[in-house]
C-alpha positions, -999 to 999 in steps of 0.1 A, spaced: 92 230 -157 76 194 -154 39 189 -146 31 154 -147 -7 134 -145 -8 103 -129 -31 79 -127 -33 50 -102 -60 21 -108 -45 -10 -95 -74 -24 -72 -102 -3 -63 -100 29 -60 -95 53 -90 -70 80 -83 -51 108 -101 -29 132 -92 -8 160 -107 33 168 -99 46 199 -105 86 199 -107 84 175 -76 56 192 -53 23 170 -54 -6 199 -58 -36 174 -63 -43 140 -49 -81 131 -62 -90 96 -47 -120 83 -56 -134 55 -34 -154 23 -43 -179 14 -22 -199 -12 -40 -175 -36 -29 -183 -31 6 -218 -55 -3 -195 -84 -10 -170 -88 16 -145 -82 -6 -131 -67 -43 -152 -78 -71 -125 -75 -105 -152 -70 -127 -171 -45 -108 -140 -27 -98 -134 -23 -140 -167 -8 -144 -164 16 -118 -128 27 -128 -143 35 -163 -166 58 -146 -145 76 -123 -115 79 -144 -126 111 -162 -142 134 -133 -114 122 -112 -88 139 -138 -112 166 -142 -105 174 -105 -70 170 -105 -68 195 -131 -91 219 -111 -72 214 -77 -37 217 -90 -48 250 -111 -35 234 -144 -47 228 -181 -43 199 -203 -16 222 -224 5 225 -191 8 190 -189 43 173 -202 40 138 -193 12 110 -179 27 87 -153 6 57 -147 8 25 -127 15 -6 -151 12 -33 -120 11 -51 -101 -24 -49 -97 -62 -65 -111 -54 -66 -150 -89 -52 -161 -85 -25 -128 -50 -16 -147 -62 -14 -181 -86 11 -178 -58 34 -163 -32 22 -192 -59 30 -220 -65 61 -208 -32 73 -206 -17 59 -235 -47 79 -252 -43 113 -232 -5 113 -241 -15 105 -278 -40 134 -281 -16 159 -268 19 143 -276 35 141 -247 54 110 -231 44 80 -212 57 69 -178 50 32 -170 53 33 -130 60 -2 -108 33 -2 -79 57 -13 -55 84 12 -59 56 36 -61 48 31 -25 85 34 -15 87 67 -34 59 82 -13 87 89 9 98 118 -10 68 136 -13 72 151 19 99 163 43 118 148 63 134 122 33 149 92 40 185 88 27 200 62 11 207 38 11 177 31 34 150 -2 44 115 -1 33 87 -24 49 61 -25 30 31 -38 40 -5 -40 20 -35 -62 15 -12 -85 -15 24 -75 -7 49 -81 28 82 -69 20 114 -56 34 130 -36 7 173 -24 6 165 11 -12 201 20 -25 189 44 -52 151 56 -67 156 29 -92 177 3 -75 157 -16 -49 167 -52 -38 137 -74 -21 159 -86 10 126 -105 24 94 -113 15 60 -134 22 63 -164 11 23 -171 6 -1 -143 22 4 -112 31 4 -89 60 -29 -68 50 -45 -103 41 -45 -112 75 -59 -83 87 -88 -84 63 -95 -125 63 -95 -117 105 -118 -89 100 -142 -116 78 -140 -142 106 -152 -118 130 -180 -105 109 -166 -67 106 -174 -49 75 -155 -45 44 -126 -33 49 -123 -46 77 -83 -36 88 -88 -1 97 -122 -14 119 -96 -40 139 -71 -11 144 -101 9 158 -109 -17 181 -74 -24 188 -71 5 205 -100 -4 229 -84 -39 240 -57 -57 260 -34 -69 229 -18 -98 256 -53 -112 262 -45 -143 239 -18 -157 222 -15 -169 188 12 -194 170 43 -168 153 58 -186 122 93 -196 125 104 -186 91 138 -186 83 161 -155 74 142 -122 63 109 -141 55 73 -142 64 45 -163 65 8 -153 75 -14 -186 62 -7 -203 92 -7 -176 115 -46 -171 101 -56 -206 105 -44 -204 141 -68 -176 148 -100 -194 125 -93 -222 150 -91 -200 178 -124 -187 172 -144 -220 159 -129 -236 196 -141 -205 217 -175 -201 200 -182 -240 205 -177 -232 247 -193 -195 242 -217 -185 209 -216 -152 217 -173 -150 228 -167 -124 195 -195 -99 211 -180 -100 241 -144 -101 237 -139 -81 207 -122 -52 216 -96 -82 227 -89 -103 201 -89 -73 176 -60 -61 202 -40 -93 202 -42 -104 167 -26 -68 156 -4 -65 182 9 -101 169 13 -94 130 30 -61 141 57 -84 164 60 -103 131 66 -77 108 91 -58 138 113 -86 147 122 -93 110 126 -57 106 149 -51 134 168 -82 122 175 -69 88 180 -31 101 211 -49 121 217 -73 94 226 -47 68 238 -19 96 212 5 85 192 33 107 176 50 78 140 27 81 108 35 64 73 20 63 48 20 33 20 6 19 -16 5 32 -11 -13 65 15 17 71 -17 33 80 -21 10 111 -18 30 141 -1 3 156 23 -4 137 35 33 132 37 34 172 51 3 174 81 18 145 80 47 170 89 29 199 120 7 185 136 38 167 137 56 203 147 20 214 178 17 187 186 47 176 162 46 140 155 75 121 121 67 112 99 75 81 63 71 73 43 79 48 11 109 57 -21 89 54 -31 97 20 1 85 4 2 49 26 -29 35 9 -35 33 -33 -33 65 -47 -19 87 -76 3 112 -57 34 80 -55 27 72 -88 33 112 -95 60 115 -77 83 79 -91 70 93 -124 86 125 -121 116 107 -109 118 86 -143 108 120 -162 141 137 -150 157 107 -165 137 102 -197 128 70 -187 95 69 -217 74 39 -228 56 36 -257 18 35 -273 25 -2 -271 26 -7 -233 8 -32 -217 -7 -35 -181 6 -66 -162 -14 -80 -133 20 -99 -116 46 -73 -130 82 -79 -118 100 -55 -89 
């Protein structure tokens, strides 16, 4: 028997979960929403409101799985990559739950968290397998040969997939977040309506700074001839701009999948929530013979159920840290 309590606090929301012997049976999220006033995550606030959720959110992880404290046997937790005063309030408090009740520490890698969210549920990927993984600070294309041995086979070299979603969203004026509002209004739009510059990054890369300077340009130019050409064209450049960073993302994908001769391809991370994109992954595995993977909803954004399930991984392995572990903001893959 292993029942592990995780506890994800990277960014902004405060999340815990419990794993018992490899079946997730609670997945508490608890959202922040007074970032939503400032366009964008405040580090300080996002502290202070970890402090406060931390507590009830275990309490109800507890309470959903039908578990005590006693029945735990080890506290996972994510270590980074991640907002270092976000990350120490999850580190402090489960360095000092596993010291009240002796039991052992998992530190958990952020990144391989969100690859691991592939084995929560059925169907599971085999390996070896590829992993894009796409979020608001990370754009990767991972070679998964093992649940420890991950190789980054491309990467953004400055901003990343989910940024460009979000600084879009700003320029347009949609609320924070604002990348599940231009997936909404994706759906409404003609995604060929206009065209914006692709980056012609070599190998495995990718690069999204330019691509959003092409579409604040875009928008300055069309607002000079038209003030009101975001109201009334929307639907369309929410359309176009997705369906572009999703042919970004896909053609360096497909060139790795026949790079490395591997079918096995998953998505992860919070843009693997885009609608888009997980038609888009769809498509091309009917198109070339994938066997696709993607995370349910709840695992593709932050959240404490991956963190349970890579630390139950490390727990069958013994794979411990001690009281004096440290949270690191830029922690390595």
């Amino acid at each position: 028997m292993s029942v592990i309590l995780a506890i994800e606090s990277s960014c902004d929301d405060t999340s815990v979960a419990i794993c018992n012997n490899g079946k997730i049976t609670a997945n508490v999220i608890a959202n922040q929403t007074i970032h939503q006033n400032y366009g964008g995550v405040i580090p300080e606030l996002a502290s202070r409101v970890h402090q406060q959720n931390i507590v009830p959110s275990v309490q109800q992880a507890l309470i959903d799985a039908k578990v005590t404290k006693q029945d735990i046997n080890a506290v996972a937790f994510t270590r980074g990559p991640g907002l270092l005063g976000s990350l120490l309030v999850g580190v402090s408090f489960a360095k000092s739950f596993a010291l009240a009740l002796n039991i052992p520490l998992i530190s958990v890698n952020h990144m391989h968290a969100h690859i691991l969210a592939h084995f929560i549920d059925d169907p599971k990927p085999n390996f070896p397998f590829l992993c894009l993984t796409v979020s608001g600070g990370h754009t990767q294309i991972v070679l998964v040969k093992d649940y420890f041995d991950m190789e980054i086979v491309g990467e953004t070299l400055d901003d990343a997939a989910g940024e460009a979603f979000d600084k879009t969203a700003k320029i347009l004026q949609l609320p924070y977040p604002g990348g599940p509002l231009i997936d909404k209004h994706a759906k409404l739009g003609n995604p060929q309506a206009f065209k914006f510059a692709v980056p012609q990054i070599p190998e495995l890369n990718f690069s999204f700074s330019g691509f959003k300077t092409s579409i604040l340009y875009f928008i300055r130019k069309q607002e000079k001839e038209n003030p009101n050409f975001i109201a009334e064209n929307l639907d369309d450049i929410c359309a176009s701009v997705q369906y572009s960073i999703i042919q970004i993302l896909m053609n360096k994908l497909k060139k790795a999948a026949k790079q490395y001769g591997i079918n096995e391809i998953a998505i992860a991370g919070g843009v693997s929530a885009n609608s888009g994109l997980r038609n888009t992954l769809q498509e091309m595995a009917t198109e070339l013979g994938w066997k696709v993977y993607i995370p349910a909803f709840q695992y593709c954004t932050d959240n404490a159920g991956m963190i349970a399930i890579a630390g139950y991984q490390k727990y069958l392995i013994n794979d411990f840290v001690g009281q004096e572990v440290s949270p690191m903001a830029r922690m390595e893959f």
